[in-house]
C-alpha positions in Angstrom: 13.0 -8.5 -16.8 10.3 -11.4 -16.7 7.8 -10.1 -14.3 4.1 -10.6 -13.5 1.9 -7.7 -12.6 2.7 -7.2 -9.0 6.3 -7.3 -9.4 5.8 -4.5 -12.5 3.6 -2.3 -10.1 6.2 -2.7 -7.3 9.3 -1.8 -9.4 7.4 1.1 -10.2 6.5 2.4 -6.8 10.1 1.8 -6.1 11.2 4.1 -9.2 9.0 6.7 -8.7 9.7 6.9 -4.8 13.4 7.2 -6.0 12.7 10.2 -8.6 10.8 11.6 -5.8 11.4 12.3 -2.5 7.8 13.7 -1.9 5.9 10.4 -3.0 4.2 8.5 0.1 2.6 5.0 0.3 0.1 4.6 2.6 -2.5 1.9 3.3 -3.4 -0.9 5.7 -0.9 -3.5 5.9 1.0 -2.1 3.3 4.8 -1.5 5.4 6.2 -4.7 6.9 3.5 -7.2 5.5 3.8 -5.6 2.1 -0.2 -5.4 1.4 -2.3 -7.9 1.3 -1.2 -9.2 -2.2 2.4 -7.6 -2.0 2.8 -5.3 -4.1 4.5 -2.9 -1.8 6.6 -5.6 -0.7 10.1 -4.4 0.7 9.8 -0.7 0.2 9.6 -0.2 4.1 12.7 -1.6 4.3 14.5 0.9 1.5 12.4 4.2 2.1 11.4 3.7 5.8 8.2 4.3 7.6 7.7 8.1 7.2 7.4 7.0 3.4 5.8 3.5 3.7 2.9 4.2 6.2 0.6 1.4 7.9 -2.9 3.2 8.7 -5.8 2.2 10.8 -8.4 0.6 9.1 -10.5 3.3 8.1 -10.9 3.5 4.3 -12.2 7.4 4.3 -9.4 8.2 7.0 -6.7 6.9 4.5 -7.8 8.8 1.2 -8.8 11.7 3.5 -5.1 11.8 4.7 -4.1 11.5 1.3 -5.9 14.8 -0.3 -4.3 16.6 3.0 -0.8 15.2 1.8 -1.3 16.2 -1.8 -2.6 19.6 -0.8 0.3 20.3 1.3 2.5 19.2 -1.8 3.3 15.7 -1.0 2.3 12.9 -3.7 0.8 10.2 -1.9 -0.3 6.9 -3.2 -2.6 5.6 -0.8 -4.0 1.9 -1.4 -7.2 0.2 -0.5 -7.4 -3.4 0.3 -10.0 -4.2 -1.9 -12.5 -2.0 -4.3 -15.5 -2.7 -1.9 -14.2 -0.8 0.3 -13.1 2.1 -1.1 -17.3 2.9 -1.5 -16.3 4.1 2.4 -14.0 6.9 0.7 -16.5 7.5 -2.0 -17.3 11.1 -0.2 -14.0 12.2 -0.2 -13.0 11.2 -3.8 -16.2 13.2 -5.0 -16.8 15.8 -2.7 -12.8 16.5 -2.3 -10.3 15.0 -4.6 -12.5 15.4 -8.0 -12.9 19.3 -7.4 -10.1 20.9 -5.5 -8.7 22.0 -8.8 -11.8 23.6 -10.0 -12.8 24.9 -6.8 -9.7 26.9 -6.7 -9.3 27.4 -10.5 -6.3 25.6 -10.5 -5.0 27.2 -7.7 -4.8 23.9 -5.5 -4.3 20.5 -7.4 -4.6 17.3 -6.0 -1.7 15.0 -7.0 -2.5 11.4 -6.2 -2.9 8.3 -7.2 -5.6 5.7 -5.6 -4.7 2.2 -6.2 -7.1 -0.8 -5.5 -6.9 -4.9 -6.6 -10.4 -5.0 -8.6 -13.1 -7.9 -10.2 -13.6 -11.4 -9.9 -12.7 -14.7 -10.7 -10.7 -16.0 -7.6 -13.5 -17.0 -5.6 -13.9 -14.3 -3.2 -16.5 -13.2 -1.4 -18.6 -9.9 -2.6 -16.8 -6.9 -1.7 -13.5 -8.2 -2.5 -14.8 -8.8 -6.4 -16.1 -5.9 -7.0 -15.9 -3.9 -10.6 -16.6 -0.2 -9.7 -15.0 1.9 -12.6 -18.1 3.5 -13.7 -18.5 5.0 -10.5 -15.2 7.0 -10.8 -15.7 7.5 -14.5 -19.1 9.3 -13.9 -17.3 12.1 -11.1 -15.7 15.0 -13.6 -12.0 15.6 -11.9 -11.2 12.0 -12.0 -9.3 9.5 -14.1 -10.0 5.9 -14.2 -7.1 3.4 -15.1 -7.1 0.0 -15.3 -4.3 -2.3 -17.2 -4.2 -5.7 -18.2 -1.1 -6.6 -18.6 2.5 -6.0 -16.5 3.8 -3.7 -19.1 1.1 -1.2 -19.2 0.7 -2.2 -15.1 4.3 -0.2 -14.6 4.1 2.4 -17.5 0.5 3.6 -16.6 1.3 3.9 -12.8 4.3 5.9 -13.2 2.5 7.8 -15.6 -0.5 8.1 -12.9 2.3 9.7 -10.5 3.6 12.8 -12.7 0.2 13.8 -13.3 -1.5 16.4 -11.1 -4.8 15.1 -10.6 -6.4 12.6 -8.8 -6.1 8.9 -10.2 -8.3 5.8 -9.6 -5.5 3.2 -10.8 -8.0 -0.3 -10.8 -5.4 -3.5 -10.4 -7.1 -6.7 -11.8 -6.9 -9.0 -9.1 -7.1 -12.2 -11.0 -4.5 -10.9 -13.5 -1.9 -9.7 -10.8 0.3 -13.3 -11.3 -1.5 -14.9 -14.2 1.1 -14.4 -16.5 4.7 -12.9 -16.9 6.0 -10.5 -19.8 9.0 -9.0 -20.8 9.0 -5.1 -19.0 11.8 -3.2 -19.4 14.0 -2.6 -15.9 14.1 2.0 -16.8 11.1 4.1 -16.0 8.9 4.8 -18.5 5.7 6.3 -18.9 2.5 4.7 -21.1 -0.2 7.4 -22.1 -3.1 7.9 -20.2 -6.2 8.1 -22.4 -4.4 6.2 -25.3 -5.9 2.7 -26.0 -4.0 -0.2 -26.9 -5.1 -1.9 -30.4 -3.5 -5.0 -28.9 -4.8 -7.1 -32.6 -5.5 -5.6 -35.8 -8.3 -7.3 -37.6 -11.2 -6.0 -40.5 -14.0 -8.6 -39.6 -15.3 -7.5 -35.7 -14.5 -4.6 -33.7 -14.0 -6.2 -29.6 -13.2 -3.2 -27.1 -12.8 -4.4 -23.5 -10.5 -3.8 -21.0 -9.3 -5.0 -17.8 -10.0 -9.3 -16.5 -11.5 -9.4 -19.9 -8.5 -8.7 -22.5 -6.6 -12.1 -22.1 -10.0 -14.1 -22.2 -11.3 -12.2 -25.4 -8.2 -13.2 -26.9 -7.8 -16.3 -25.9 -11.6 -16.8 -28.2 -10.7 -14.7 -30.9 -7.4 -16.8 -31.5 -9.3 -20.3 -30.9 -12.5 -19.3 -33.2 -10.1 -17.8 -36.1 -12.0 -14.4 -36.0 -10.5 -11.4 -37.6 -11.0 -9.2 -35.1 -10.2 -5.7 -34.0 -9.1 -5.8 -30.2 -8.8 -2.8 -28.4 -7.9 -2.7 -24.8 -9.1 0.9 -23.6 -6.4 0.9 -20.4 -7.9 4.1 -19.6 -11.7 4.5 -18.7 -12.1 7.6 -17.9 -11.3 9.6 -20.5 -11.8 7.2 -23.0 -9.6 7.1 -26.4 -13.0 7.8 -28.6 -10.7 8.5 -31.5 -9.8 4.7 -31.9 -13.0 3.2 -30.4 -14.8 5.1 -33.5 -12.2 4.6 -35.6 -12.5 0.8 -35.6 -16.2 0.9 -35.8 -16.0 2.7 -38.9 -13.4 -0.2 -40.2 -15.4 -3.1 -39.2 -19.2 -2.3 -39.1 -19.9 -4.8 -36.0 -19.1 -4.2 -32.4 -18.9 -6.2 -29.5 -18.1 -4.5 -26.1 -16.9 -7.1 -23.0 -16.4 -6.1 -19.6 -16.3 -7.9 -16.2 -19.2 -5.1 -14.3 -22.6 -5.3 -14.9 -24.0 -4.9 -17.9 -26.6 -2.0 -16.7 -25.2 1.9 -16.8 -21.9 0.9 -17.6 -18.8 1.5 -19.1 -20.2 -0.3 -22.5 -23.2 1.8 -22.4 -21.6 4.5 -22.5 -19.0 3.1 -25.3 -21.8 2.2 -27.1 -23.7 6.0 -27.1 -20.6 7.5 -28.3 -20.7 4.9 -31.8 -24.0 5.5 -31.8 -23.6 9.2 -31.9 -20.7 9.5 -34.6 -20.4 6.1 -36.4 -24.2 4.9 -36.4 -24.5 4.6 -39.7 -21.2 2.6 -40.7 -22.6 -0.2 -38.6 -23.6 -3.8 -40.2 -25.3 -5.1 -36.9 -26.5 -3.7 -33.8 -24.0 -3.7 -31.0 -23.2 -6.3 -29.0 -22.5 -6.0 -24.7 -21.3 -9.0 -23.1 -21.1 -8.5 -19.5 -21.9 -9.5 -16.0 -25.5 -9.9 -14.7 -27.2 -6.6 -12.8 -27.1 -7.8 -9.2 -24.6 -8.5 -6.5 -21.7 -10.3 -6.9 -22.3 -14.2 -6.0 -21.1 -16.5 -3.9 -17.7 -17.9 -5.1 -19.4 -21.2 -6.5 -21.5 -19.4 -9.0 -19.0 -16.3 -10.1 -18.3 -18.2 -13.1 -21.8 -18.4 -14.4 -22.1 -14.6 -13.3 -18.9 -13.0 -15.1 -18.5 -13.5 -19.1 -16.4 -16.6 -19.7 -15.6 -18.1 -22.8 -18.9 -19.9 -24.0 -20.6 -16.2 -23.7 -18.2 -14.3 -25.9 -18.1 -16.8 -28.4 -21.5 -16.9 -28.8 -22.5 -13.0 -28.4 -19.4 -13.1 -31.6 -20.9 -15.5 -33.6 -24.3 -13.2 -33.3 -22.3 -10.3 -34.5 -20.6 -12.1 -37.5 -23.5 -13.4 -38.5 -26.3 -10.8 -38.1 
């Protein structure tokens, strides 16, 4: 089937409620109006509202509810409007959902899967734009996912929902209907802490992920770069095996990502080159990224996240340096 990213995400809640009785939805506005960008749309109507729950709004009540459901053998997906406000759940993904499984040395897993619409680029206000992966990836006992694309959108999240631990599944807003691909109608699962080489090149390494992959693209293909793309799909753990593979190949790195550029995910991508492939490099590193304060208002977003012009110029350093 031709789908866009919401439609891949809800044929695969649909699939996996189907395969399993025990898997719950639950979020605000997620039963009759479908969630606020619909990707739950219709389920209430085939799995009913003891499987399709509408909560109060009370972000830490919701993923609080959740750890009791998975602790009491249920799978629940739970969903949170936006990313900015899942920082009011932040306690109970750290302090709960992240250790249950070592507190009890294995004794008590905590089977559930997070989901949220992430980043920029629509024009929204701050809260709703917000990039927070590094925050989940920094807490041991928690995976970080985020696709860019409706393929790895459906195989990632049913893949999310037969692990037994705790997953933050990040859903680009801006890429939820930007494009449709071909994604086959069966289950099927993509790996979690594989990345996706999604162009093979010899000239640049680019490893990005997320809002970023179809933009970094989009340059590589109109500057004629032979370039190395990776799209990590997973954050947290992150596939170091081809991250330090290509650096090896290519001897110049650039890393793009939509969240700040301070402490984040290319920061730490960039250590772990540092540490095991320092001296294959050509150039120092580059980080294109978004600046270190709070997200703008919607007029200036696109002078705050990278864009095109950026990229391309932060690539043009690397190939020439």
């Amino acid at each position: 089937m031709q789908t866009n990213m919401v439609g891949a995400l809800n044929n695969a809640l649909e699939l996996v409620m189907k395969e399993n009785e025990d898997v719950v939805l639950l979020g605000e506005d997620i039963g009759k109006d479908g969630g606020v960008f619909r990707v739950t749309e219709g389920l209430i109507d085939k799995f009913g509202e003891k499987r399709v729950v509408d909560t109060p709004l009370a972000e830490s009540g919701i993923i609080g509810t959740a750890i009791g459901m998975a602790l009491s053998g249920l799978h629940p997906i739970p969903e949170i409007q936006f990313a900015g406000f899942m920082f009011l759940g932040f306690g109970q993904l750290v302090n709960h959902a992240s250790r249950y499984r070592s507190r009890t040395r294995s004794a008590f897993p905590v089977p559930m899967v997070v989901r949220t619409p992430v980043s920029g680029g629509i024009r929204t206000l701050e809260h709703h734009a917000e990039s927070p992966e590094v925050y989940y990836s920094h807490i041991g006992g928690l995976i970080v996912v985020e696709p860019s694309t409706p393929y790895d959108a459906k195989g990632l999240l049913i893949k999310a929902v037969h692990m037994q631990d705790p997953v933050v599944f990040l859903e680009p807003t801006k890429l939820y209907r930007l494009f449709k691909q071909e994604v086959p109608d069966e289950a099927y699962e993509v790996p979690i802490g594989k990345a996706n080489r999604v162009r093979e090149g010899s000239e640049l390494s680019i490893i990005t992920y997320g809002t970023m992959v179809p933009i970094v693209k989009d340059v590589v293909e109109k500057n004629g770069y032979d370039a190395d793309i990776i799209d990590l799909r997973t954050i947290n753990p992150l596939d170091e095996g081809m991250i330090i593979e290509s650096a090896k190949k290519t001897g110049r790195v650039a890393i793009v990502h939509e969240a700040s550029k301070s402490f984040g995910a290319g920061a730490e991508i960039a250590a772990r080159i540092a540490e095991k492939a320092l001296y294959e490099l050509e150039a120092p590193i580059e980080r294109v990224a978004s600046c270190s304060f709070p997200y703008p208002f919607p007029g200036y977003e696109n002078f705050y996240i990278p864009n095109v012009k950026k990229i391309a110029e932060a690539l043009e350093r690397l190939k020439n340096a």
